[in-house]
Backbone as CSV, one residue per row, in Angstrom:
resi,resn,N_x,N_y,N_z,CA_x,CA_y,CA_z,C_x,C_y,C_z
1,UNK,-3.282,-10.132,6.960,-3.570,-9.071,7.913,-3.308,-9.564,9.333
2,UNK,-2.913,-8.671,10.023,-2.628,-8.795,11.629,-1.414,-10.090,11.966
3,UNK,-0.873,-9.833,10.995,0.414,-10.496,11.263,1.264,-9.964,12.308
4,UNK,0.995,-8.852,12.683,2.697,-8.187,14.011,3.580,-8.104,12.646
5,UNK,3.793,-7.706,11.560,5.047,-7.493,11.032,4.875,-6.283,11.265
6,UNK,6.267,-5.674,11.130,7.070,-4.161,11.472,7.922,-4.125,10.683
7,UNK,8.312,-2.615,10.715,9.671,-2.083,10.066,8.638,-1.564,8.715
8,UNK,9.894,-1.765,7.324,9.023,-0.975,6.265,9.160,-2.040,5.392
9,UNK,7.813,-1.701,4.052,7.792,-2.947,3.284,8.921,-2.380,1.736
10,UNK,9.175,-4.193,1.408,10.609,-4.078,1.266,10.375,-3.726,-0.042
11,UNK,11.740,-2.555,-1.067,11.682,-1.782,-1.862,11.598,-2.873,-3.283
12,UNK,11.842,-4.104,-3.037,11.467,-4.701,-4.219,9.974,-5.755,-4.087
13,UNK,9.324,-4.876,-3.685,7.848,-6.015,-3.392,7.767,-6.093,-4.529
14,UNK,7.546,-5.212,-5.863,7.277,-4.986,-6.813,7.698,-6.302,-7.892
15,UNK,8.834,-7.042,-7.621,9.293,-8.379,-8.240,8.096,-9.033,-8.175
16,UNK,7.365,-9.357,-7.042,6.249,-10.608,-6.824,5.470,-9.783,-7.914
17,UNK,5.288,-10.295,-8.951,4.738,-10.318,-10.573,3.448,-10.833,-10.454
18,UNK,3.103,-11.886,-9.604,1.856,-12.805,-9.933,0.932,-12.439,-8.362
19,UNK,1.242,-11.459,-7.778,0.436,-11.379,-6.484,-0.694,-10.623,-7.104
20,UNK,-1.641,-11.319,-6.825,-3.456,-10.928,-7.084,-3.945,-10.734,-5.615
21,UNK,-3.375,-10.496,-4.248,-4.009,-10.016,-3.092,-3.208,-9.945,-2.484
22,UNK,-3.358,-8.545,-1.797,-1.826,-8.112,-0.936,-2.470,-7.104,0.142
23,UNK,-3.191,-8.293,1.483,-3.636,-7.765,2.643,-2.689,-7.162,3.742
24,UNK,-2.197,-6.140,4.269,-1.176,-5.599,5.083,-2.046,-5.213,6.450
25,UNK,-2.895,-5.307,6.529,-3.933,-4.420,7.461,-4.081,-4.658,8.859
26,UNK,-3.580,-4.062,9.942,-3.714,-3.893,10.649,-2.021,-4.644,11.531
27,UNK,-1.280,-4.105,11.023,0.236,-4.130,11.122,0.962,-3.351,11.987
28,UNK,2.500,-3.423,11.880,2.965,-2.127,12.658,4.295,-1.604,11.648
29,UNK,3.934,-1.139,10.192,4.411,-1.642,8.794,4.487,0.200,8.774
30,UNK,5.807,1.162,8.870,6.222,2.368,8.397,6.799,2.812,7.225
31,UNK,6.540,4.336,7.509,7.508,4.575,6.354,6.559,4.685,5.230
32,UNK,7.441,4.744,3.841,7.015,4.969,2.570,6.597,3.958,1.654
33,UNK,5.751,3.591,0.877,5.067,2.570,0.064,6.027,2.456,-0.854
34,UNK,6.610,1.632,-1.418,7.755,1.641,-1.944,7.521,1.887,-4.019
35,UNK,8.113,2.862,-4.478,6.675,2.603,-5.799,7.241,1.370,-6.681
36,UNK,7.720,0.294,-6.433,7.740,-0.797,-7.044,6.715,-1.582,-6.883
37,UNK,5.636,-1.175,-6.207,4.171,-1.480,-6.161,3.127,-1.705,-6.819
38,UNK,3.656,-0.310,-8.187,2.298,-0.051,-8.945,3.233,-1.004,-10.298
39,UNK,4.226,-2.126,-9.707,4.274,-2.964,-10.946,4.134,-4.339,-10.561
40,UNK,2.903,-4.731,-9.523,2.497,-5.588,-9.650,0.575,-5.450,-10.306
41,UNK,1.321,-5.962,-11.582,-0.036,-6.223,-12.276,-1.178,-6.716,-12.109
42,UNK,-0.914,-7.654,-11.337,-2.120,-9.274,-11.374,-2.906,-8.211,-9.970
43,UNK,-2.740,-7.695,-8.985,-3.197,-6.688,-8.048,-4.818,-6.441,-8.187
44,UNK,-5.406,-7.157,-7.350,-6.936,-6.885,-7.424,-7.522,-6.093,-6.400
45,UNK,-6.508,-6.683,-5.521,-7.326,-6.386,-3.839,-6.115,-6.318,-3.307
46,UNK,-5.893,-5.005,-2.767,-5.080,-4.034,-1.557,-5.605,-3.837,-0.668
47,UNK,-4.976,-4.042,0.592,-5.624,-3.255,1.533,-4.209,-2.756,2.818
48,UNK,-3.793,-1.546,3.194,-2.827,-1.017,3.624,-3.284,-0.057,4.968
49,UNK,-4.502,-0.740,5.304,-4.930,0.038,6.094,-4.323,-0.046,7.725
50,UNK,-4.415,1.044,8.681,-4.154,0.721,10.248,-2.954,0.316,10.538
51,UNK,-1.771,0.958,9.496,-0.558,0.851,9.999,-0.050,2.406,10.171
52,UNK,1.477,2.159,10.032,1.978,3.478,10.748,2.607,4.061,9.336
53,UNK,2.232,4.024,8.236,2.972,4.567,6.956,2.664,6.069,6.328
54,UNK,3.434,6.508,5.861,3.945,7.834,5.490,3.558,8.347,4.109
55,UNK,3.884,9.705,3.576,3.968,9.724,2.261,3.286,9.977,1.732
56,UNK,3.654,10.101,0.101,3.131,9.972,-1.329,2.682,8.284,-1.498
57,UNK,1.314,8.245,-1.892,1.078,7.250,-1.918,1.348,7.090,-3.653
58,UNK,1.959,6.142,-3.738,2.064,5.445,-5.537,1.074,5.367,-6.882
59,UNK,1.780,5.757,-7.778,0.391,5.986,-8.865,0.960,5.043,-9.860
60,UNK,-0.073,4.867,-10.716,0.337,4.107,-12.072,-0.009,2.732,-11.769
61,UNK,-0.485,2.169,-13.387,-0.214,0.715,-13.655,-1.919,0.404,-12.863
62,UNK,-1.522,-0.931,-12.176,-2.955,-1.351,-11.355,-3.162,-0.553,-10.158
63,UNK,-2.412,0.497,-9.947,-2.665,0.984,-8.582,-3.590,1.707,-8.884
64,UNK,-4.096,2.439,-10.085,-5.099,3.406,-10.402,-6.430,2.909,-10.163
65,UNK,-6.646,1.465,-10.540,-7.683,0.719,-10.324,-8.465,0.397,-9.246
66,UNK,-7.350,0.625,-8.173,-7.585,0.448,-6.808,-7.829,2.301,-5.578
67,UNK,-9.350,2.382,-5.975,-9.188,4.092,-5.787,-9.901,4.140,-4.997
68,UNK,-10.076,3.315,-3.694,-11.138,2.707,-2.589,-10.195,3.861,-1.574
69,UNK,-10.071,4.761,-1.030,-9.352,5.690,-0.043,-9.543,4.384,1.001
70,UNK,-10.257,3.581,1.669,-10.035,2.838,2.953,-9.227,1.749,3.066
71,UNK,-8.598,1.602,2.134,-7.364,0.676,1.834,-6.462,1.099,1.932
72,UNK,-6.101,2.411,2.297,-5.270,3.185,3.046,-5.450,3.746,4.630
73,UNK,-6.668,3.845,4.361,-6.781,4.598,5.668,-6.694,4.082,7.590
74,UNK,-6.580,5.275,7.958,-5.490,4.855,9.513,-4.291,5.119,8.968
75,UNK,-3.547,5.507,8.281,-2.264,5.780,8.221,-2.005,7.576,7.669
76,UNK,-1.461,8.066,9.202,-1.888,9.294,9.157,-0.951,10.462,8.763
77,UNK,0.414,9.690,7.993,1.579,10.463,7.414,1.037,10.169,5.959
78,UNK,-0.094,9.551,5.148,-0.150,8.823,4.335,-0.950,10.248,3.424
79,UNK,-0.477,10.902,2.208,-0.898,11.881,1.020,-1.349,11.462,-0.137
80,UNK,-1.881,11.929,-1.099,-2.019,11.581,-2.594,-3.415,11.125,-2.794
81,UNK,-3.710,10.630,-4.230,-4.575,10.033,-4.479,-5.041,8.452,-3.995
82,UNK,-5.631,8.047,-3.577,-7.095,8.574,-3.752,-7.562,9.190,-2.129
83,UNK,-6.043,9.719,-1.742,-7.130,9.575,-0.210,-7.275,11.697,-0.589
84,UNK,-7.772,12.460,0.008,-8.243,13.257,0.033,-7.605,14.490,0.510
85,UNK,-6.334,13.717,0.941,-4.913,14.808,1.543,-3.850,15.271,0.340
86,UNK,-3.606,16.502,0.032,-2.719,16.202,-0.922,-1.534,16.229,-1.036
């Protein structure tokens, strides 16, 4: 978290197979969640909050598990489950 990265996150995050924590929070990280997301398995703890991202947020796999809406939230193009916009 609070790294200063920008731009959008990249469409094959989904390769990193063994990531069990994937903090983004408080970034300057746009755009669309890429859904090669909901195929990282090992995924315990997300958090995507207080950036500038868009969209349908991603379903399936471990992403269902993760149904905390504030691990998104601050991102105000951001739709779907679990946040409350549809």
């Amino acid at each position: 978290s609070r790294n200063d990265l920008s731009g959008g996150i990249p469409k094959n995050i989904g390769s990193l197979k063994n990531v069990e924590s994937l903090d983004l929070y408080w970034n300057k990280l746009l755009g669309r969640i890429p859904p090669s997301i909901s195929d990282l398995l090992c995924l315990s703890l997300l958090n995507m909050s207080n950036n500038l991202l868009s969209g349908e947020i991603p379903t399936g796999n471990q992403l269902q598990t993760l149904n905390d809406p504030s691990i998104y939230s601050n991102n105000l193009g951001l739709c779907g489950l679990p946040l409350s916009t549809p």
